[in-house]
C-alpha positions as CSV (number, residue, x, y, z in Angstrom):
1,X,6.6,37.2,-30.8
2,X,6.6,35.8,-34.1
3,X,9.2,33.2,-35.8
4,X,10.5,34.9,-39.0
5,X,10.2,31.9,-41.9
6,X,13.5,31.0,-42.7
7,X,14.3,31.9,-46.4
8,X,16.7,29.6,-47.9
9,X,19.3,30.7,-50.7
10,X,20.9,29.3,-53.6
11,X,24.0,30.1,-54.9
12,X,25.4,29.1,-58.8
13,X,28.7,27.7,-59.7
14,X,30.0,29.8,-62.5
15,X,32.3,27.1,-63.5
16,X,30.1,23.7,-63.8
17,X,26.4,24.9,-62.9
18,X,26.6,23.5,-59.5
19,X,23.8,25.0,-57.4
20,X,24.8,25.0,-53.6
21,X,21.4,25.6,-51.2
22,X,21.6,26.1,-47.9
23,X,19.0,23.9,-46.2
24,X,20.9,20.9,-48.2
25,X,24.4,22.1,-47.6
26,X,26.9,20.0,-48.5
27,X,27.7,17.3,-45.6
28,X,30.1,15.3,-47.8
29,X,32.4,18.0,-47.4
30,X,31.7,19.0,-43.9
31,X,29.1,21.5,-44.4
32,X,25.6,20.2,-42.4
33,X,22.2,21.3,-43.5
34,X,21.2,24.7,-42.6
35,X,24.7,26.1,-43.2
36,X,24.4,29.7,-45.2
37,X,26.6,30.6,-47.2
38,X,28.2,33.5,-45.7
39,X,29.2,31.1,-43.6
40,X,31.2,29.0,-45.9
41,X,35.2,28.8,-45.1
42,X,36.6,30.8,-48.1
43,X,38.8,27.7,-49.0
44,X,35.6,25.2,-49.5
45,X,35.8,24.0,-52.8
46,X,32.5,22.8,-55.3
47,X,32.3,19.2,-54.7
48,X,31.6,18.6,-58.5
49,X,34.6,21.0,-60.2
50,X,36.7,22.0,-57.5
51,X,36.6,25.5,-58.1
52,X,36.3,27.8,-54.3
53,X,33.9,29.9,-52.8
54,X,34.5,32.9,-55.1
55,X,33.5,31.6,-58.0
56,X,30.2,31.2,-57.0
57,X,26.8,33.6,-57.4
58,X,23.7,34.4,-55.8
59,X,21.0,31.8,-57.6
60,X,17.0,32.4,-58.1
61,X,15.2,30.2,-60.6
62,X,12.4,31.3,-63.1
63,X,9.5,31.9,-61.1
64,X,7.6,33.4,-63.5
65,X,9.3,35.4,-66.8
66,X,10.8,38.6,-66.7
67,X,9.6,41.5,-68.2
68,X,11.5,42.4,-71.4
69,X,13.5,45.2,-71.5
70,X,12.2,48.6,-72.6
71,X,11.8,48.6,-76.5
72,X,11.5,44.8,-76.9
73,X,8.1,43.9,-76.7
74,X,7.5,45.8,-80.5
75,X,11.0,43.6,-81.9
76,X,9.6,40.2,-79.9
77,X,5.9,40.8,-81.3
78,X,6.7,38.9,-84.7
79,X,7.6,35.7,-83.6
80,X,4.1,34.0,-83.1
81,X,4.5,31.0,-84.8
82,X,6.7,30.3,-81.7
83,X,10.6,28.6,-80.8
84,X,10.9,25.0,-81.2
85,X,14.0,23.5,-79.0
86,X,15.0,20.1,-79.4
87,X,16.5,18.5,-76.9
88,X,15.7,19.0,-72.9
89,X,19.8,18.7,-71.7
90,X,21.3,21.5,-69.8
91,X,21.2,23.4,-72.9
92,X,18.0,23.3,-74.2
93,X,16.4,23.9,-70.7
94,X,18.8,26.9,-70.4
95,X,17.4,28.4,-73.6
96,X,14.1,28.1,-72.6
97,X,15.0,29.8,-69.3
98,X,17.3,32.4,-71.3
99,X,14.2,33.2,-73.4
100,X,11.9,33.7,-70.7
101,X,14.2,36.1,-69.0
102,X,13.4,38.8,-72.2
103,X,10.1,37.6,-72.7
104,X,6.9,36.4,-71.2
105,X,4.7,35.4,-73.9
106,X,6.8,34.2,-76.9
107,X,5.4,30.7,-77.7
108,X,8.3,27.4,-77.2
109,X,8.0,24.0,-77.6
110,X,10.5,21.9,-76.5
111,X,10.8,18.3,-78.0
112,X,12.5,15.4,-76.2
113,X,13.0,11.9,-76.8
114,X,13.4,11.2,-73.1
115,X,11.1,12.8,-70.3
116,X,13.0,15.8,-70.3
117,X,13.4,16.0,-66.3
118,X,16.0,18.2,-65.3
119,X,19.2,17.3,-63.1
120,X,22.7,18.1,-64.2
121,X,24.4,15.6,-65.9
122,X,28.3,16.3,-64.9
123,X,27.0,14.7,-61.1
124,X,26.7,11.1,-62.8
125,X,30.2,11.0,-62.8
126,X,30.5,11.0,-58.8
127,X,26.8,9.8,-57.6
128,X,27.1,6.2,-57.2
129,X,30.0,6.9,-54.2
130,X,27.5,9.8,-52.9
131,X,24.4,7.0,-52.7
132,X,22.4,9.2,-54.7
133,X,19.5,7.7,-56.4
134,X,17.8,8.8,-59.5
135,X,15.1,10.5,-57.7
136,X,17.9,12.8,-55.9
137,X,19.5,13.8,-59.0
138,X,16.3,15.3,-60.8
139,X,16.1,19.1,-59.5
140,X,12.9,19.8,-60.8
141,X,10.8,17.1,-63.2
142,X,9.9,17.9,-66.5
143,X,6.6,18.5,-66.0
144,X,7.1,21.8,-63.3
145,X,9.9,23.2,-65.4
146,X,7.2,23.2,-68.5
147,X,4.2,24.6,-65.8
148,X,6.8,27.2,-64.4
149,X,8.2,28.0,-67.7
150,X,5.1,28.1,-69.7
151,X,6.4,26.0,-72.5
152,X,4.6,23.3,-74.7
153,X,7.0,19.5,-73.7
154,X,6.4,16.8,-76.2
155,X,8.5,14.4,-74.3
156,X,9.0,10.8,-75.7
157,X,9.3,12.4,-79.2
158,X,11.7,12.2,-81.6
159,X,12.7,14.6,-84.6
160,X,12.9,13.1,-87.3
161,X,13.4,15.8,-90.6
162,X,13.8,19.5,-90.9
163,X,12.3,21.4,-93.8
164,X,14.2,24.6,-93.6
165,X,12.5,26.6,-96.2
166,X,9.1,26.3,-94.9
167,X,10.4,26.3,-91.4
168,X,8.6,22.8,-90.3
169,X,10.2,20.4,-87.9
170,X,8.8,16.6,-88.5
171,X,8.7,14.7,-85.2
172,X,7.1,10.9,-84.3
173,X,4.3,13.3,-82.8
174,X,3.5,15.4,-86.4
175,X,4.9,18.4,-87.9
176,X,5.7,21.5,-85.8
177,X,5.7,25.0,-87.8
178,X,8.4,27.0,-86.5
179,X,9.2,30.6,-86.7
180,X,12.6,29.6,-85.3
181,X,14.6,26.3,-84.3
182,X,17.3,25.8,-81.5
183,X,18.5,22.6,-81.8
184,X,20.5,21.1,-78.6
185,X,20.6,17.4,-79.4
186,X,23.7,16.6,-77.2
187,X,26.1,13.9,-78.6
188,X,26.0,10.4,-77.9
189,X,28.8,8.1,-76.5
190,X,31.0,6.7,-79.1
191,X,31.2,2.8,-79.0
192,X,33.9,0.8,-80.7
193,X,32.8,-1.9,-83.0
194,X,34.0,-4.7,-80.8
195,X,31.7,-3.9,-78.2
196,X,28.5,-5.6,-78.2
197,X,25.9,-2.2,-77.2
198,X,23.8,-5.2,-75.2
199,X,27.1,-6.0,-72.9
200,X,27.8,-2.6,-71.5
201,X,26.6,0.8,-70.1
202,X,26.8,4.4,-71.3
203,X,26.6,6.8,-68.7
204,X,25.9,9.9,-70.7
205,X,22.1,10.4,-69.5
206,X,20.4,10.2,-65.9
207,X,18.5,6.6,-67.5
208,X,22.1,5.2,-68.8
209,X,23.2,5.8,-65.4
210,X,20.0,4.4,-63.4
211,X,20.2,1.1,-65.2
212,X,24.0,0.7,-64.4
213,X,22.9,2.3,-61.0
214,X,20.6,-0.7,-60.5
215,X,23.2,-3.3,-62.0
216,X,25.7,-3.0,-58.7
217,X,23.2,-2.5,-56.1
218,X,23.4,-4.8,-53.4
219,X,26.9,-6.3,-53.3
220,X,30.4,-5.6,-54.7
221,X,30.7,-5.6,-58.2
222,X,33.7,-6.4,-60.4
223,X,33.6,-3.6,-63.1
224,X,35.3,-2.8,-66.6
225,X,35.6,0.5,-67.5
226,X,36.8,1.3,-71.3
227,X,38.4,4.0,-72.3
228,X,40.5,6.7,-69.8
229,X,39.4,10.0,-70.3
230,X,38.1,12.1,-67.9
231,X,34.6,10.7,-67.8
232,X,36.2,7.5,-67.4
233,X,38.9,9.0,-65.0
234,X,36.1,10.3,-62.6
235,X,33.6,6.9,-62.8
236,X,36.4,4.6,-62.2
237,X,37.5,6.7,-58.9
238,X,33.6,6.3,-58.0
239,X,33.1,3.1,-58.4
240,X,36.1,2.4,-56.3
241,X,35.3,4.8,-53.3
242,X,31.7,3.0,-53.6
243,X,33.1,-0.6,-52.6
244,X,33.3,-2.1,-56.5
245,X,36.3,-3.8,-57.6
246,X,37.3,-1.9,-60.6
247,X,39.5,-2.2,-63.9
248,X,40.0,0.6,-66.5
249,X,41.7,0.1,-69.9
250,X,42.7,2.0,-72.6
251,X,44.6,2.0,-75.7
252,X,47.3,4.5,-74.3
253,X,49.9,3.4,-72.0
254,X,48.5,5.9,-69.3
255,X,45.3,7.6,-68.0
256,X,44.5,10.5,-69.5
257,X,47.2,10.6,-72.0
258,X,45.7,12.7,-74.8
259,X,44.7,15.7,-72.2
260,X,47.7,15.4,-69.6
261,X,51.7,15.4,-70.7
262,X,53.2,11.9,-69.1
263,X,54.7,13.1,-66.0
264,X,51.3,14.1,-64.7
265,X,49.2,11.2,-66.5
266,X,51.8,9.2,-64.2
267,X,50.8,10.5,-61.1
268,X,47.3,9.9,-61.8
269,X,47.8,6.1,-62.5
270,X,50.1,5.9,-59.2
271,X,46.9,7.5,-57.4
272,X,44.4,4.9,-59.2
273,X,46.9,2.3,-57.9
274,X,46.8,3.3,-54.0
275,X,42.9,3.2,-54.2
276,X,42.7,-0.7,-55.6
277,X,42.0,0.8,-58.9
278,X,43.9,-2.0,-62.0
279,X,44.9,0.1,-64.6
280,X,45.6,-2.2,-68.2
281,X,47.3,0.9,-70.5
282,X,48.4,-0.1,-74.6
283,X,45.2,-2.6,-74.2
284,X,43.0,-3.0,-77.3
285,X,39.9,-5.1,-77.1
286,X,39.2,-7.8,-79.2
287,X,36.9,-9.6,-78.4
288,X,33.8,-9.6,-75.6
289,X,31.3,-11.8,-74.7
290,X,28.5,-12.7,-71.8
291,X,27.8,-15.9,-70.4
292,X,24.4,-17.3,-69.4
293,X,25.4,-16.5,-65.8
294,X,25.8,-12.8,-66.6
295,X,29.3,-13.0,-66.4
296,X,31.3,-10.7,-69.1
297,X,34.9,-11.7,-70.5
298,X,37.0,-9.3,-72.1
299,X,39.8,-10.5,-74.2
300,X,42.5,-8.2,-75.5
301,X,44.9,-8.1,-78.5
302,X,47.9,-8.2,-75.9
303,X,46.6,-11.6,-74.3
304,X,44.7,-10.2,-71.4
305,X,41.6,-12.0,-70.3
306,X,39.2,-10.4,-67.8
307,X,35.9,-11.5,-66.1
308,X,33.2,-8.9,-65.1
309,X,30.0,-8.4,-64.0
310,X,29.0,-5.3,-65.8
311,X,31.4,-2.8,-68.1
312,X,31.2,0.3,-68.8
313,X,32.2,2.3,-72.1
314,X,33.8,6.1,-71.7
315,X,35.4,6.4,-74.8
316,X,34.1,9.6,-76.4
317,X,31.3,10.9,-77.6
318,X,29.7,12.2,-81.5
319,X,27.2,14.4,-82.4
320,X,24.7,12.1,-85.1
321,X,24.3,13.6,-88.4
322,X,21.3,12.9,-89.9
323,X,19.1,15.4,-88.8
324,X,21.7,18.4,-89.5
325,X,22.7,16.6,-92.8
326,X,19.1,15.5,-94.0
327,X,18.0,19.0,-93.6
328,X,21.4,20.0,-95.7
329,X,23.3,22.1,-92.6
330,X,26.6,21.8,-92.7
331,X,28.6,19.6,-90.8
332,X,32.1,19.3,-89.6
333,X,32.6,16.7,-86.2
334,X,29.2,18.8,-85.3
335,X,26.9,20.8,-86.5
336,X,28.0,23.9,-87.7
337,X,27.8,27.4,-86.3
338,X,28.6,30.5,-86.4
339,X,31.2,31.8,-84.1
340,X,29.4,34.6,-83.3
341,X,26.0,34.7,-83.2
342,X,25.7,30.4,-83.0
343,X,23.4,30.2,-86.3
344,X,23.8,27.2,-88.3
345,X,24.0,27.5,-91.8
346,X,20.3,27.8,-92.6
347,X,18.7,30.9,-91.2
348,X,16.6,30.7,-88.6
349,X,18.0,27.3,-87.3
350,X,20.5,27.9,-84.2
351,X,22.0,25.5,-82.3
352,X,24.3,24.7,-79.3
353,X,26.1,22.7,-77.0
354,X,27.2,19.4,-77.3
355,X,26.1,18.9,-80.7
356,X,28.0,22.1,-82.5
357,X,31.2,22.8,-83.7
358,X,32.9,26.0,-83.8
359,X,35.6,25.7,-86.3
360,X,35.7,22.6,-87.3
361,X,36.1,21.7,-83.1
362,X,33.1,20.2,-80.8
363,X,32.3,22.4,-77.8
364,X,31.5,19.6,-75.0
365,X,31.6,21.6,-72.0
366,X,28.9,22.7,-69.3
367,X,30.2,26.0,-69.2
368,X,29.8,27.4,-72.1
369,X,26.1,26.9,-72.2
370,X,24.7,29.9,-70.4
371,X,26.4,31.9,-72.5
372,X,25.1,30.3,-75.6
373,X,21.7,30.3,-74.4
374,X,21.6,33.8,-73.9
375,X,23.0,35.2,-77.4
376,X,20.7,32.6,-78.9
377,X,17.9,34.1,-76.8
378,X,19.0,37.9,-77.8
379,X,19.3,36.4,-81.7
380,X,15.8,34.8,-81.4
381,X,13.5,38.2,-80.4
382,X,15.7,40.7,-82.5
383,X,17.2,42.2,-79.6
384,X,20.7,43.9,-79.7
385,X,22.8,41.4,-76.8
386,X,26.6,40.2,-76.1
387,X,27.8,38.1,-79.5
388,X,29.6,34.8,-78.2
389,X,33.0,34.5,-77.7
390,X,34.4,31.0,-77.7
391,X,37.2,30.6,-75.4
392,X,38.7,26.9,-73.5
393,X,36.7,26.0,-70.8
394,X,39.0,25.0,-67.5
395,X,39.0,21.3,-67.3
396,X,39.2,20.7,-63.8
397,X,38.7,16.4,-63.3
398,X,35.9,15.8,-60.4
399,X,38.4,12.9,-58.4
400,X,39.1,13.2,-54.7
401,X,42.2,11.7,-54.3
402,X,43.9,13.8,-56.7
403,X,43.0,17.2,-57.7
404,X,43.7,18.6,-61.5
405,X,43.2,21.8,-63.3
406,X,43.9,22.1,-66.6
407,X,44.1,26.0,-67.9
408,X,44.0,26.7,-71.9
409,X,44.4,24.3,-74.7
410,X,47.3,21.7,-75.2
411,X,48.7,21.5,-78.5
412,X,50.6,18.3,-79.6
413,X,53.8,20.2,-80.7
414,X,53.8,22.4,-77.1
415,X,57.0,21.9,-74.9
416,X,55.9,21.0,-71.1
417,X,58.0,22.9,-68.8
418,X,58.2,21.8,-64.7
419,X,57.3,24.8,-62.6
420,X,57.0,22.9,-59.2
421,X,57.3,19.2,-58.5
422,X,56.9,18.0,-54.9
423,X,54.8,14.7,-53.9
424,X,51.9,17.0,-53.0
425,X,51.9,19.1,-56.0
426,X,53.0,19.2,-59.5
427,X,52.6,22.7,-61.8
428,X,53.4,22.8,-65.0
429,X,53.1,24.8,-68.3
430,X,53.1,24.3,-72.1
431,X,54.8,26.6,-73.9
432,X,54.1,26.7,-78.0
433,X,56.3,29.1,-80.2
434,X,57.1,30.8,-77.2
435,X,53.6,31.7,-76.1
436,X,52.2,29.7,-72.7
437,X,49.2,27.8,-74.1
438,X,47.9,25.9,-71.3
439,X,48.6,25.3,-67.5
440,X,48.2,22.5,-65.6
441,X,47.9,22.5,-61.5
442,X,48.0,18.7,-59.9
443,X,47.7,18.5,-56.0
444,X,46.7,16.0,-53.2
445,X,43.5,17.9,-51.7
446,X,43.8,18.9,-48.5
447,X,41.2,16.8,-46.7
448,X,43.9,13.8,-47.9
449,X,47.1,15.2,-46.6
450,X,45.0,16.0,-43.3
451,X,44.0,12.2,-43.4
């Protein structure tokens, strides 16, 4: 009798692109290697957004492209000169992918200033706790996805001007001729003006993160972190539950002040303070500097004084201009699109992601993408396909020792109401002439209250 070869599945998480498999599993949470998912307690929870089983989908990459659907292959005939993507993120990779799906043969050449190996970005946030290494965060390196995929990578290029009208992109590598152009740039971390760039770390890319990575191997580090949002939130947590001693700061008197209202923002301070984390709100920098020992020192309007060993800037991110602007797209916080169909305002020149704004308002979420990918896809071959529907994203912060969902949009004028307020949980809503705008659900997960 012969051994059937086990076939492993994957399955996607809707909310944050997560990809569970079952010969990895998921032993952080109690789930060893081999474990299927059928298997799966129905209250296990995705390690990176917190979101249950549910809300999770059967998963098969891009083997090879699928056929187009009946009647496309006439409409997708014309676009030889081929797609140009720029950027090789989450969403360019995930138009590529989206293209492929309606058709086989249409020519794309994605262009990336890094080497456009693919891993998903929202895990840099909880890695260094996890010991995951740089080589365990890249699901599949740039040069397979471009083999599997069929698609031309420049990587270590840079674009550098767009000529719309005679659809030419001009890169460090030469012109590319286009017959369209998806650009997915991403945005780039924000840093005040009295940080020195050569002092700290921005953990927005998997090589930001493998130099800081590298910085607090091999002993406890003292660490800054600057600015409390939620990227700052979740690395500060990290750090902590990976043995660094760690300080966060921010201009508001409390973490997460401009997402949560205070009573919650509160609780998550209280919660940084059980875990070691020092939290210095109202703090504004103003002045740092490094000593020949690799020491850093921040000093603060307010008095404080701090010594370091490496610091870390979270506060924000924007989308650079001067591609969009030089190729005269128009630009508001981001570039530009179109609600519906996610064309800037130069025909055939899309765009997506981090790097557009929809309204006037940037659109920095994971997941979104898929679904911007796929009318761009549609737009690209001529096809008739879903227009995109903008809608907020659930926020749901990827800490442990507190969990929080955040539902809809907070409006500064909105009226928080109390729902339920007990030390485990806290539920609230904002209500904005008299319409509920946004929910918020605060807990103590429940591998904590059984600790």
């Amino acid at each position: 009798m012969s051994l059937a070869v086990v076939k492993w599945r994957q399955y996607l998480c809707r909310a944050c692109g997560l990809i569970y498999d079952e010969q990895e599993g998921d032993p952080d949470s109690g789930l060893p290697p081999g474990t299927r998912f059928e298997d799966i307690p129905d209250d296990w929870v995705c390690p990176l957004c917190g979101v249950v089983k549910a809300d999770f989908e059967p998963y098969a990459p891009q083997s090879e492209a699928t056929p187009p659907p009946s009647g496309a292959t006439m409409q997708a005939s014309t676009h030889r000169r081929g797609v140009v993507v720029v950027g090789a993120g989450i969403a360019g990779w995930s138009v590529v992918e989206a293209l492929r799906k309606l058709d086989a043969d249409v020519p794309i050449t994605l262009v990336t200033a890094c080497a456009g190996d693919r891993y998903h970005k929202p895990e840099l946030s909880i890695a260094l706790s996890r010991k995951l290494d740089p080589a365990a965060l890249v699901r599949e390196s740039a040069a397979e996805s471009s083999r599997r995929l069929r698609v031309r990578l420049l990587s270590g290029t840079y674009a550098i001007g767009i000529a719309p009208g005679l659809r030419q992109l001009r890169t460090t590598r030469g012109t590319l001729r286009y017959s369209d152009l998806v650009l997915a740039q991403g945005a780039k971390p924000y840093l005040p003006a009295e940080v020195p760039p050569a002092l700290c770390w921005r953990v927005n890319d998997l090589a930001g993160w493998s130099g800081l990575q590298a910085g607090l191997a091999g002993a406890a580090r003292r660490v800054a972190i600057i600015g409390a949002g939620m990227v700052g939130c979740e690395l500060a947590e990290d750090f902590a539950r990976a043995g660094h001693q760690v300080s966060l700061l921010d201009v508001a008197a409390l973490p997460l002040a401009q997402l949560l209202p205070p009573q919650a923002a509160e609780r998550m301070r209280a919660s940084f303070q059980s875990q070691g984390i020092a939290f210095y709100g109202q703090t504004r920098i103003s002045h740092i500097a490094g000593s020949a020992l690799g020491i850093k020192e921040i000093r603060g309007a307010d008095g404080l004084s701090l010594s370091c060993d490496q610091i870390v800037v979270a506060t924000g991110l924007h989308t650079e201009s001067r591609l969009a602007r030089g190729a005269g797209l128009a630009f508001e916080r981001g570039i530009t699109v179109d609600a519906a169909t996610l064309r800037t305002s130069a025909e055939h020149i899309y765009a997506l992601g981090d790097c557009i704004s929809i309204a006037g308002t940037p659109c920095r979420f994971i997941e979104p993408l898929a679904r911007q990918a796929a009318v761009i896809a549609a737009q690209l071959l001529g096809l008739a396909g879903p227009q995109y529907e903008h809608r907020p994203p659930v926020v749901r912060l990827k800490t442990k020792s507190l969990s929080v969902v955040l539902h809809g949009q907070p409006c500064a004028n909105g009226q928080w109401l109390v729902l339920e307020d007990s030390p485990e949980v806290l539920r609230m809503h904002q209500l904005y002439q008299d319409k509920i705008v946004a929910a918020l659900d605060m807990s103590v997960p429940r591998q904590r209250l059984a600790a």
